[in-house]
Backbone as CSV, one residue per row, in Angstrom:
resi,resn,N_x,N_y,N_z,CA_x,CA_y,CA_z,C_x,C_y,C_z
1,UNK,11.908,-155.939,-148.118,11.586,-154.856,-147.222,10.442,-154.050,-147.836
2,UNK,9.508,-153.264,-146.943,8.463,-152.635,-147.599,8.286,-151.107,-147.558
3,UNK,8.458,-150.323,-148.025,8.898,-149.170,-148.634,7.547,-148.084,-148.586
4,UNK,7.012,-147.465,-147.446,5.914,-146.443,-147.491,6.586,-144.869,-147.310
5,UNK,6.516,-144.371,-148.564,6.461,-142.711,-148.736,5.413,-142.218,-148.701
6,UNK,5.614,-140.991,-147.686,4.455,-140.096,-147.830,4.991,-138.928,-147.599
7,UNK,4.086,-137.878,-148.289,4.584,-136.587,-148.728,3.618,-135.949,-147.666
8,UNK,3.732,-134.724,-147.125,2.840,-134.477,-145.728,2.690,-133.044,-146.326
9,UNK,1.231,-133.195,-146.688,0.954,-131.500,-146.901,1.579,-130.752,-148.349
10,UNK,1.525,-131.534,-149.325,2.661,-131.409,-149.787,2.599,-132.429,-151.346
11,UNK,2.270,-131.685,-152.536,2.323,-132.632,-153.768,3.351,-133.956,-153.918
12,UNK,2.644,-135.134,-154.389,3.750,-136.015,-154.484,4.698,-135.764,-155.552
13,UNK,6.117,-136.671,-155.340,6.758,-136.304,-156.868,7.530,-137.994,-157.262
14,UNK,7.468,-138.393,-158.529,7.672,-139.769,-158.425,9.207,-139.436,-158.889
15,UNK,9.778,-138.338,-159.143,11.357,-139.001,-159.185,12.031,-139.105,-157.652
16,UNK,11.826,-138.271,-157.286,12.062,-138.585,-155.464,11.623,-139.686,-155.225
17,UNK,10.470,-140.167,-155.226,9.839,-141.567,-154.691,10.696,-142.366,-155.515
18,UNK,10.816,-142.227,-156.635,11.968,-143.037,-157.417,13.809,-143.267,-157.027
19,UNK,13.659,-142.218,-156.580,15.357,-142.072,-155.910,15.719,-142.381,-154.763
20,UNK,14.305,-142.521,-153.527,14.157,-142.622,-152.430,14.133,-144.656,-152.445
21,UNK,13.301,-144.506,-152.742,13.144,-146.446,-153.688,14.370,-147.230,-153.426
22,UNK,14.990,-146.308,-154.359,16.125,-147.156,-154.933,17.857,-147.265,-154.377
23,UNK,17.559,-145.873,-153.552,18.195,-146.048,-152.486,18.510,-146.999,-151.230
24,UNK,16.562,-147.299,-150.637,16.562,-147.718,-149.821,16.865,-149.251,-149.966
25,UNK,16.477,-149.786,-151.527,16.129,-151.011,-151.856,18.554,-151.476,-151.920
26,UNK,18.885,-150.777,-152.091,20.213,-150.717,-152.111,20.416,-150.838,-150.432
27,UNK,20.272,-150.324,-149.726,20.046,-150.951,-148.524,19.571,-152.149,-147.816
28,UNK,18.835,-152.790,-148.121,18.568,-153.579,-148.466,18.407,-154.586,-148.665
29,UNK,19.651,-154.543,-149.642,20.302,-155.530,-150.087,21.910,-155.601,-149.179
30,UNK,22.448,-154.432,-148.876,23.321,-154.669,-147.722,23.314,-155.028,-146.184
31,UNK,21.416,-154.985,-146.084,21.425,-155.313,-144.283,20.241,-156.075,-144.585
32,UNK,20.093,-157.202,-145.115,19.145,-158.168,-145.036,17.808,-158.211,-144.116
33,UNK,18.094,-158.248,-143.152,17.103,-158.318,-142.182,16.476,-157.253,-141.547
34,UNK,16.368,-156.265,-142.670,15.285,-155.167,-142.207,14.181,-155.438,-142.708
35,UNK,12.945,-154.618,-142.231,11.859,-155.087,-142.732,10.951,-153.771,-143.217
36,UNK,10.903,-153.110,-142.527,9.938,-152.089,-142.978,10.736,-150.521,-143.384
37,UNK,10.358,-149.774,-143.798,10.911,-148.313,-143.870,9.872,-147.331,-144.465
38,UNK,9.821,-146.403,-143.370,8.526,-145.197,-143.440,9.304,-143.913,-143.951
39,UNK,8.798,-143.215,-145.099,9.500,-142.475,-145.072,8.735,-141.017,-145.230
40,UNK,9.122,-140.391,-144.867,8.358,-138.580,-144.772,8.579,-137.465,-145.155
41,UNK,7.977,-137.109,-146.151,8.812,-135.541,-146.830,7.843,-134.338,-146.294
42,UNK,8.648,-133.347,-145.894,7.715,-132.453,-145.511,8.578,-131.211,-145.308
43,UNK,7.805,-129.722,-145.971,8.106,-128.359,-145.615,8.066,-128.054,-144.317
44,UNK,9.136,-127.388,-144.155,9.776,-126.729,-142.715,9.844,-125.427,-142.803
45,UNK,9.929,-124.879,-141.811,10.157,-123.523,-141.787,11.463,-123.434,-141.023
46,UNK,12.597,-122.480,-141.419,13.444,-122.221,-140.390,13.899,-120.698,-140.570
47,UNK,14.959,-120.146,-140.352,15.535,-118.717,-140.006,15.517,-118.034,-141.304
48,UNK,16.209,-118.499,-142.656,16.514,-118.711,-143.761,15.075,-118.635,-144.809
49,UNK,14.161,-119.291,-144.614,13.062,-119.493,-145.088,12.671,-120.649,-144.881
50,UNK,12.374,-121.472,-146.596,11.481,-122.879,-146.404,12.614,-124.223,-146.096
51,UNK,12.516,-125.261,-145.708,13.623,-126.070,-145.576,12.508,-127.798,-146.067
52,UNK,13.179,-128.112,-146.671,12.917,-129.132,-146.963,13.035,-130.471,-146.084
53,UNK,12.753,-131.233,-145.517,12.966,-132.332,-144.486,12.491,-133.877,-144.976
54,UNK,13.359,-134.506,-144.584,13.008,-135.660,-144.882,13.293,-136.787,-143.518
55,UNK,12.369,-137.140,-143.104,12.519,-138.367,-142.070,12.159,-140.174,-142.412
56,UNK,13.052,-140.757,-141.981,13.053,-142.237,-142.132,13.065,-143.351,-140.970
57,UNK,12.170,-143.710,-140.654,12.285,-144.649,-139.867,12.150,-146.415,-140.326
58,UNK,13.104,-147.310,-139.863,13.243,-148.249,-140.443,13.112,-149.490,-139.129
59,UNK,12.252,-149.760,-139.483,12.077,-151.290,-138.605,13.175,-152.380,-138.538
60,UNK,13.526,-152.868,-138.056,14.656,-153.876,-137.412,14.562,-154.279,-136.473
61,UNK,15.348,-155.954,-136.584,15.351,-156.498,-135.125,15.906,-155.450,-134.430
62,UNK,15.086,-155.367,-132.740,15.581,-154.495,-131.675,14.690,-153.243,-131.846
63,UNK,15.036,-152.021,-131.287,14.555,-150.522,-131.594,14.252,-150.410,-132.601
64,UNK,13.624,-149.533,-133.241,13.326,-148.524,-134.581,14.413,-147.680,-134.349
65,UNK,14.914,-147.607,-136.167,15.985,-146.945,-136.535,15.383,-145.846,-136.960
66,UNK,16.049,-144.100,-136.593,15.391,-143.539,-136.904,16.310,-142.086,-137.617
67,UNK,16.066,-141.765,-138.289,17.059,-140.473,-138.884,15.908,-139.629,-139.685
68,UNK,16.865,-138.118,-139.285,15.889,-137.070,-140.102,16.599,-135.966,-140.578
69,UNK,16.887,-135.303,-141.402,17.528,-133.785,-142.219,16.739,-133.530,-142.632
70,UNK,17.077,-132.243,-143.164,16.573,-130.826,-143.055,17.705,-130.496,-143.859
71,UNK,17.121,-130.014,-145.176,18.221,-128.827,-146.609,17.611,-128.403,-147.381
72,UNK,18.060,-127.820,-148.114,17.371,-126.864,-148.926,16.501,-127.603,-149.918
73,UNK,17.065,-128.791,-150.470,16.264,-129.640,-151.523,15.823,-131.088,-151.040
74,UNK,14.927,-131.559,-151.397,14.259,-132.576,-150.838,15.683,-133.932,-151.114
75,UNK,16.032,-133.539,-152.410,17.101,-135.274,-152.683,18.240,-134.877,-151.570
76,UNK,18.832,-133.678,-151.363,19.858,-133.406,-150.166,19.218,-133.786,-148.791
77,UNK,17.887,-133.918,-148.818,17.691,-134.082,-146.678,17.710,-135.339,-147.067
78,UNK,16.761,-136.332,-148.240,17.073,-137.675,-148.392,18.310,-138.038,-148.363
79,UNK,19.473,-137.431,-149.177,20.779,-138.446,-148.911,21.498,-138.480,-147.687
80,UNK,21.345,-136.932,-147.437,22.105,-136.727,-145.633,21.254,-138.020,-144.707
81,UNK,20.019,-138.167,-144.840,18.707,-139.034,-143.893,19.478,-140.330,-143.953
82,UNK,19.456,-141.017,-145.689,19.891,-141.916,-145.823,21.851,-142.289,-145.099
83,UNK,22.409,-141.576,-145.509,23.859,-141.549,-144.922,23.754,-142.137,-143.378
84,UNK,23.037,-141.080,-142.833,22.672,-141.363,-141.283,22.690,-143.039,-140.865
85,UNK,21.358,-142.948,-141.849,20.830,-143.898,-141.470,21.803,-144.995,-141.653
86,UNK,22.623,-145.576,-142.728,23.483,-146.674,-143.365,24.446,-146.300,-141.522
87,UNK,24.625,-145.418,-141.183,25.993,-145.369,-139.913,25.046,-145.868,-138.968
88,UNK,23.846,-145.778,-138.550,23.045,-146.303,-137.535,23.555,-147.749,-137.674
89,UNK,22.905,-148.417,-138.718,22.822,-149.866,-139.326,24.339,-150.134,-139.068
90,UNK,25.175,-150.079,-139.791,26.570,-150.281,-139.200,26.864,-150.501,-138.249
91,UNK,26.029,-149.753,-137.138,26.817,-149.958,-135.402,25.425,-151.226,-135.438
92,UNK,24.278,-151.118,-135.849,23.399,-152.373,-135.060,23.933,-153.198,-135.352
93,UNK,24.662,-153.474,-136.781,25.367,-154.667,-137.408,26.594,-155.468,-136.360
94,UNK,26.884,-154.151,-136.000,28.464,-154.799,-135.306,27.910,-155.117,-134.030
95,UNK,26.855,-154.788,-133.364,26.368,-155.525,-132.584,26.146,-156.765,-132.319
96,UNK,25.142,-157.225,-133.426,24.767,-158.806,-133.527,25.823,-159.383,-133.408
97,UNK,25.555,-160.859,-132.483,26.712,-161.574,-132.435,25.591,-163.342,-133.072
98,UNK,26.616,-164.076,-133.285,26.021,-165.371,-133.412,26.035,-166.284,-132.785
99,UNK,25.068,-166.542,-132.727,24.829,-167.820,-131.742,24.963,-169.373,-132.150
């Protein structure tokens, strides 16, 4: 699978890109047949102040899979994003049937 981070507006940081990685690559390895995954870090504004966000979209047979959070720290919107995302994959999984 091929793995594009980008930080939007916004210094890069390689332990995130490192944690984000290795996450996804753990994914991965549990849903074979994905192919691509975009991923997006970027400052938010909300009520509270700054919010951290992270969005992921992941290529797969069928639709684009898509999940996004919003928390206070960039590795918290990544794991909530990621969580999401693994329950998306789960239901496409139980979908496929074999032919």
């Amino acid at each position: 699978m091929d793995i594009l981070i980008q930080f939007v507006k916004m210094p890069t940081s390689d332990t995130l890109n490192d944690y984000t990685e290795q996450k996804l690559k753990k994914l991965a390895e549990k849903y074979e047949w994905l192919i691509r995954a975009e991923v997006y870090f970027k400052q938010g504004q909300d009520k509270t102040g700054n919010a951290s966000i992270c969005e992921i979209e992941v290529s797969a047979p069928g639709p684009r899979v898509f999940a996004s959070a919003s928390h206070k720290h960039f590795e918290g919107a990544a794991k909530e994003a990621l969580s999401d995302l693994n329950r998306q994959l789960k239901k496409r999984k139980a979908t496929f049937t074999a032919h």
